[in-house]
N, C-alpha and C positions, 0 to 999 in steps of 0.2 A: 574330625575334631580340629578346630584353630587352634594351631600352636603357637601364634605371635607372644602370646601373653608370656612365655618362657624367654622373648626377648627383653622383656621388661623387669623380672624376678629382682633380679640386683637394686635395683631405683623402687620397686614395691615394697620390699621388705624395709627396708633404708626411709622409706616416707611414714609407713607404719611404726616403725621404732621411733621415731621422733613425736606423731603426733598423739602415738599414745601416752606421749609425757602432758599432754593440755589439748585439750581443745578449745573451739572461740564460737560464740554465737549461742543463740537463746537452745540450740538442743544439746550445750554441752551439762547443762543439768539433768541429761535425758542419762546421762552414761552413770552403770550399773555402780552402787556406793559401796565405801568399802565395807567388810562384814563386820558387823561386832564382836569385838573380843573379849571372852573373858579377866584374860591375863594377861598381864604384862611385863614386860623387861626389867627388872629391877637392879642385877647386879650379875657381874662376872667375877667367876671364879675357873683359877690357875694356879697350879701346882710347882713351887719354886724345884729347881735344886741347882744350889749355886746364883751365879747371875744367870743363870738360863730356865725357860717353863719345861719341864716335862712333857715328853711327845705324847696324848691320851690319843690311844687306836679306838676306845669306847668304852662307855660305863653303864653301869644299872643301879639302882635303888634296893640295900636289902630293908627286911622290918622296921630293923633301928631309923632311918631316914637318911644311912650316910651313904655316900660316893663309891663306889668299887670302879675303880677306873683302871684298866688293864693299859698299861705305857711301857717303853722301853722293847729294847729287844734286837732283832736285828732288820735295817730299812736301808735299801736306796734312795740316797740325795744326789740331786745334779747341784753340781758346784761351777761358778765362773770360772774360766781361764782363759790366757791370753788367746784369741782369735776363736774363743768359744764356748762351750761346757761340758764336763767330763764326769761322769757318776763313780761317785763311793761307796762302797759299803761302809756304812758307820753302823759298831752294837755300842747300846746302852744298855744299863742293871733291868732285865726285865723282870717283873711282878705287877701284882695290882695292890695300887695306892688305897687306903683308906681314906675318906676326907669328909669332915664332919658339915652339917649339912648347911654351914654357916662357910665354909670353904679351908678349914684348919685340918694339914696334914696332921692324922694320927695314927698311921700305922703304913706300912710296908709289906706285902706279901711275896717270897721270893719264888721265882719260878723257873723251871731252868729251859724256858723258849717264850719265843714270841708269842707274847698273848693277844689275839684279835677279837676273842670276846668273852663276856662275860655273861653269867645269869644266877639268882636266887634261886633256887628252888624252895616249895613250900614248907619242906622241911626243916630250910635255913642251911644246907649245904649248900656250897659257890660251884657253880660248875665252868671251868675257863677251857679255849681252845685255843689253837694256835699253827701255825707252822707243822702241819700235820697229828700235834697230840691234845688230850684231850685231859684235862684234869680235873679230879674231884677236892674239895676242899674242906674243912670245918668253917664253921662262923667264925671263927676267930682266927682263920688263916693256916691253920696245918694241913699239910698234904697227905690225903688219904688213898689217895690212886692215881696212877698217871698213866694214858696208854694210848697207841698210836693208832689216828682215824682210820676207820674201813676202807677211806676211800684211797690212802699211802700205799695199800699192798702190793697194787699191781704199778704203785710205779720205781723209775728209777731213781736210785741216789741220786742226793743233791751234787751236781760238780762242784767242785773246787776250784780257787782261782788262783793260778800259777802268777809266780812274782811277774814273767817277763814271758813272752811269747813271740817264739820267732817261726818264721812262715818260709817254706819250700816255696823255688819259682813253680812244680806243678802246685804245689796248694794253694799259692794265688791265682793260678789256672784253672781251678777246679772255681772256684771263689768266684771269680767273675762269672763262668761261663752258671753258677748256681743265680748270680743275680742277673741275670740277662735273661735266664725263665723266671725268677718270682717277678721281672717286670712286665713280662708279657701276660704273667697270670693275673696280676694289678690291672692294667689295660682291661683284658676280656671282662671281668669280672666286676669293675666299672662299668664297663658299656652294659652287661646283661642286668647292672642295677637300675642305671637309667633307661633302658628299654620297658624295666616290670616298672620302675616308680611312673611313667608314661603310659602305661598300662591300666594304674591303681588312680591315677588319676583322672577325678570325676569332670565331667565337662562343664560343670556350676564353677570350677576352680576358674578355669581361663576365661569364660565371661566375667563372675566378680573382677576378677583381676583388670580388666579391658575398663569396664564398667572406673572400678576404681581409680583407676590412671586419669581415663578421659576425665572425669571431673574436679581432679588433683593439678593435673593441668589450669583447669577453666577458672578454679578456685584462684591460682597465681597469677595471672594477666593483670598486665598492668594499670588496663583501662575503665578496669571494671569499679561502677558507682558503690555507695557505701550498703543499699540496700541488696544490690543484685550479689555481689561478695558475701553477704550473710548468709542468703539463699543458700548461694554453692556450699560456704562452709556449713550448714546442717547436713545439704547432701554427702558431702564428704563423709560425714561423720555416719551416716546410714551406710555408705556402700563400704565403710572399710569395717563396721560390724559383718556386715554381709558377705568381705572378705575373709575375715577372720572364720566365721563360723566354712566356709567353705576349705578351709585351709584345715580347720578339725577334723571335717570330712575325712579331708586327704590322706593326713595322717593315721586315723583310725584305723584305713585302709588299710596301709603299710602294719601299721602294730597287728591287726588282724591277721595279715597273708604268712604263713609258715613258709613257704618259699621264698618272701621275699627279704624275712628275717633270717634265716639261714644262710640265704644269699649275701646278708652284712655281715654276718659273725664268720663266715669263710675267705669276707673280705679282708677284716677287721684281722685274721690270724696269718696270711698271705702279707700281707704292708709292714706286720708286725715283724716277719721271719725278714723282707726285704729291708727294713730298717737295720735289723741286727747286722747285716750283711754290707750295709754303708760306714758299718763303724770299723775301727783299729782293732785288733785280734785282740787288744786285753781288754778294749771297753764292750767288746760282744761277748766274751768269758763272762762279765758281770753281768751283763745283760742275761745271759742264760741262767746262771743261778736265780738273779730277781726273777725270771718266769717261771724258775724251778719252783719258786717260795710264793709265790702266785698260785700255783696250782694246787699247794697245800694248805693256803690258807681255808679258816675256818669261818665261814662271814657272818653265821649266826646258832646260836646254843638256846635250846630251850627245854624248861622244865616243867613235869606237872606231878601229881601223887604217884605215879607209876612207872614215868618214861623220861627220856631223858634225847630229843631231838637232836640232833647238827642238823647242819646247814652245810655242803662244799661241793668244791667242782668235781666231774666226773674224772675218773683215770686217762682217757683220754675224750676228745670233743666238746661238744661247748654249752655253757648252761651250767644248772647247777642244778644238786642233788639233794634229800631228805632223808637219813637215816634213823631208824630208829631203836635203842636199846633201852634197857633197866636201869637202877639206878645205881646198879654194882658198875654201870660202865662194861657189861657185855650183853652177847646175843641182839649184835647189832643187824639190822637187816635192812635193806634200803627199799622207803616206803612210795617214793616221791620221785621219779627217774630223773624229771625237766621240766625247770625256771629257770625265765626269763629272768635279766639281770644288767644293769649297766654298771663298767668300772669296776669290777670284782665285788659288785654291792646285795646281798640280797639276804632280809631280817625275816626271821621268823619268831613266834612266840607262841607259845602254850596258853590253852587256861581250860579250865575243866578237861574235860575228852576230847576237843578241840585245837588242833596246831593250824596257825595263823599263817600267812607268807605275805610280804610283801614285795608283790610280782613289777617290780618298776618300768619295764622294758613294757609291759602290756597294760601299763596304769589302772591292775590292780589289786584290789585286797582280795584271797582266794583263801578259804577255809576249806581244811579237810579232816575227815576224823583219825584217831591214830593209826590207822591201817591205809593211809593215803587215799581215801575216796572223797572225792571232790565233793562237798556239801554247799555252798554258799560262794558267790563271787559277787563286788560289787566296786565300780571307780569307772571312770573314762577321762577320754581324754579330750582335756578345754583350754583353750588358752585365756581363760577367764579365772582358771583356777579356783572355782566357787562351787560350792556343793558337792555334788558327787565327782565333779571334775580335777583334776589331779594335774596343775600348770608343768610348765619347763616341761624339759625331755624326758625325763623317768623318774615316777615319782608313781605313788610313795616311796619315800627312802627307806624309815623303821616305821616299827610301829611297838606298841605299848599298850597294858591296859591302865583304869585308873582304879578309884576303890570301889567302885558299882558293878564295875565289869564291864564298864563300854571301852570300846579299840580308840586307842588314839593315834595317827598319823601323821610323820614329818614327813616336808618337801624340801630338797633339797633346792639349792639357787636360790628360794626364794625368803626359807623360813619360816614357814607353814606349819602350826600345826592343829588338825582339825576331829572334832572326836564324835563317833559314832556308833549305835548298837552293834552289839555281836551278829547281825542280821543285816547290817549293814546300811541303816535308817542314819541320815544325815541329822545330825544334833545341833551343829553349830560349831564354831571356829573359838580353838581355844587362847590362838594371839599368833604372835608376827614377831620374829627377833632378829638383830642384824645381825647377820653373817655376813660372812665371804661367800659369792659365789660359785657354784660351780655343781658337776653332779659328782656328791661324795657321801660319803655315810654321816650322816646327822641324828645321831643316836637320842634318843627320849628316857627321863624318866620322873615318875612322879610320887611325893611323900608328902606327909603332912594330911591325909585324907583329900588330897586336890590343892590345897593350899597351895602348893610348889609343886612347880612344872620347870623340868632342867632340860636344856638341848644345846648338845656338844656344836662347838662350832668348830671342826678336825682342823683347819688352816692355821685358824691362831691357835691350837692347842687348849684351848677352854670352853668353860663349859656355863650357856648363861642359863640365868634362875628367871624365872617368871613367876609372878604371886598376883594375885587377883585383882582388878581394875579394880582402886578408890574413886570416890566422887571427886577429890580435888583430881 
């Protein structure tokens, strides 16, 4: 295989991101139009308290049409300081906010942990999780049960974070000589990723790429007439389609290969522990708890006439996990061992005898019946982001039904959201909202019989409304 094209990567990628903002010449009418949306951005809504918005971790739609937004609680911030930045533990009041469906706080539900998510069940009980527990609720906010997730048993207490910590010269001997192996196991573990990514990649990748350059080049000279310049720029525009879809290829690979995802996520916890180990003994203290409180979070609850879903990471390893109980909140039993997931992210939803996942890391939507048997998958992965294709890094983020009972899907980074049968037959795209980007949870929900479509934008803390495209 020619490898040259791996000299070029950095000036490819860099020419691609630019010229995907315009192209020039009679075939840039050729490039794919955007999809039509039903709905559209109307308004944001934000939760005051004080001069400050309310942290929303996520929300859901119950009957009535209003907001159940789970905020507050206990979160690490990095803060600036002189020659850097240092992380806090800051808690606020946690509960979930009522908020009517015009954006008027009307109620407060107190809770005594972090709540990370939320869901209705059809019965019109709230079911919230969080920081290891899991709560049941009335409609009107009283707490009917509260009790700590299956997956808490087998671990340890959360540490505690000691005012001031001082360090023996052997246990900063012990300390270096701990980061001087997680540096070497950083190195190997690098090199065996770019060995398998080298591996998984197809050899259409490093011709497109060649291909690419050579006429990205020819396109920019200086000499070149007004007609021969048009030329080149069509060509351009052929071969960096022809890049792109080779670079889906690639990708696919990777999201496909169990070795070679495993091989990130051993990465990914190896950088993590060598990180901790670059900081000052009280900001690694913090540091441990925040992963403590990682490991217990709850990233998704789901309800249906019978059962009552989580969503969380396993006791120890990586991925995450689907348990299932009643709706007393016992006889829980784990249905689902391992999802994929990026950023502590991964949504699941109920609807009839059917639990939903949105598998992000492997782009995508996986149905299974209540007894964890895989029955339906459907999404890949495009950088076109259109159809069944599922753009940026991981994605779908959540997912949601509407009032028909087709799946709806958010994308993260971009603000996608696109709705399709329970079978997983492409419908069409339901709009486009500005967020912040990045890969983060962007929670869906919808009321009014479709009318209103809400998706959290977690950055700025709120949450925009979409309502259905008018002709003006």
């Amino acid at each position: 295989m020619n490898n040259r094209w791996r000299l070029y990567l950095p000036l490819a990628c860099a020419a691609i991101m630019v010229m995907t903002t315009g192209v020039c010449g009679d075939d840039a009418a050729k490039e794919p139009a955007s999809p039509t949306s039903t709905h559209q951005q109307t308004k944001i809504i934000s939760i005051p308290m004080g001069d400050q918005k309310v942290q929303i971790h996520t929300f859901c739609v119950d009957s009535k049409g209003r907001l159940l937004c789970s905020c507050g609680g206990e979160q690490v911030v990095m803060k600036n300081i002189e020659g850097g930045f240092k992380s806090e533990i800051v808690k606020n009041e946690p509960g979930i906010r009522v908020v009517s469906p015009e954006g008027k706080l009307l109620d407060v539900w107190e809770v005594d942990f972090t709540p990370q998510t939320v869901n209705v069940g059809p019965d019109g009980f709230v079911y919230c999780g969080g920081a290891g527990k899991i709560a049941k609720l009335t409609a009107d906010g009283k707490i009917v049960k509260v009790i700590d997730s299956p997956n808490v048993k087998e671990m340890k207490p959360l540490p505690e974070i000691p005012e001031e910590i001082k360090m023996t010269d052997a246990e900063k001997e012990e300390r270096a000589k701990q980061k001087e192996h997680l540096s070497k196991q950083v190195a190997e573990l690098r090199k065996e990723m770019s060995d398998l990514r080298a591996e998984l990649t197809p050899e259409s990748l490093g011709e497109a790429q060649e291909t690419y350059m050579e006429l990205f080049r020819k396109s920019r000279e200086k000499d070149l007439d007004e007609e021969e310049a048009k030329k080149l720029e069509a060509e351009v525009v052929k071969a960096r389609l022809a890049l792109s879809k080779a670079y889906t290829e690639s990708y696919k690979k990777r999201d496909e290969s169990e070795e070679y995802q495993t091989l990130n996520e051993k990465y990914r916890e190896v950088a993590m522990k060598l990180h901790e180990l670059s900081m000052n003994p009280l900001q690694s203290a913090i540091y441990q708890r925040n992963a403590a409180m990682r490991s217990r979070r709850i990233s998704g609850i789901a309800v249906n006439d019978n059962d009552v879903f989580i969503c969380c990471q396993p006791p120890t390893g990586y991925g995450f996990q689907v348990w299932r109980g009643d709706l007393n909140l016992e006889n829980f039993k784990m249905i689902v061992p391992s999802l994929r997931g990026c950023c502590g992210n991964m949504d699941i939803q109920a609807h009839g005898d059917r639990l939903y996942a949105a598998e992000n890391s492997r782009k995508k939507v996986v149905v299974f019946d209540r007894d964890g048997e895989k029955q339906v998958m459907w999404g890949d992965s495009g950088r076109d982001g259109t159809g069944l294709n599922f753009g940026s890094c991981c994605n779908p983020m959540n997912i949601r039904f509407d009032q028909d009972g087709n799946v709806l899907t958010s994308e993260s980074n971009v603000g996608i959201i696109k709705r399709f049968t329970p079978e997983g037959e492409f419908l069409g795209r339901v709009g486009k909202v500005k967020i912040i980007p990045g890969c983060k949870h962007v929670a869906i929900g919808v009321a009014d019989q479709g009318k209103k479509v809400y998706m959290l934008d977690i950055t700025r803390s709120h949450i925009v409304l979409m309502e259905p495209v008018t002709e003006e």
